[in-house]
N, C-alpha and C positions, 0 to 999 in steps of 0.2 A: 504493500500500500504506500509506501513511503517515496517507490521508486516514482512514481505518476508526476508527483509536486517539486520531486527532483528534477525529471528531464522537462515540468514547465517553464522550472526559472531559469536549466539550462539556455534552454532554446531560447528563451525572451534574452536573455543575457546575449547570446549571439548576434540576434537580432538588434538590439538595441546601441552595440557596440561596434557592428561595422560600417564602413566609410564608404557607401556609398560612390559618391560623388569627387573621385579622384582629380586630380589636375596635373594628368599625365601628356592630354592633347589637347589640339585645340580645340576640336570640335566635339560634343554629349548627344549620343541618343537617349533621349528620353521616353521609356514608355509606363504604361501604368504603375506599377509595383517597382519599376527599377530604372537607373541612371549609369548610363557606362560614358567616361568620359576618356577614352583612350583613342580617341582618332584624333591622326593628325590632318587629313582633307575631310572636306564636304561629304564628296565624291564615296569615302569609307562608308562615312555615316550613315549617307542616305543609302548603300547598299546594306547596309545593317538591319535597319527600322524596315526597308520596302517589305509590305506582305505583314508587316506587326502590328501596324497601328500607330506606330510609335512617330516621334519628329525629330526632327536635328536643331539644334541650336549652337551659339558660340560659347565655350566652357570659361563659365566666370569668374574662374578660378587661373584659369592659365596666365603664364605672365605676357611673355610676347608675340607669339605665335608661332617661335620658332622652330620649324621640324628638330628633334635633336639628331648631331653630325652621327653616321654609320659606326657601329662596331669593328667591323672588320676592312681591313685595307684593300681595296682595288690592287690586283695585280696589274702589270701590262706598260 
């Protein structure tokens, strides 16, 4: 009986604690229940949301807009 009131306030506690609304990219698709702010074009976004319901907006969180520079070095 004990376990039920356990895994409530687990889960609220999860819920209540995560961060949604990153300011990783420029641009958020926003849909009902959730916010993913990881694209750095429109173009991403809007292929995300198409078919969801969801929209695109500019992340008002980001600072500049700037794509961040590549990981990995171009050879050639």
């Amino acid at each position: 009986m004990r376990t039920i009131p356990i895994a409530a306030f687990t889960l609220a506690a999860m819920f209540l604690s995560g961060n949604p609304a990153r300011a990783d990219g420029t641009w958020c698709a926003y849909y009902v229940l959730h916010t993913s702010c990881g694209f750095y074009s429109f173009e991403q976004c809007q292929a995300t949301v198409s078919g969801n319901g969801g929209f695109c907006a500019r992340n008002p969180f980001s600072g500049n807009g700037v794509q961040p520079q590549s990981r990995y070095r171009r050879e050639g």
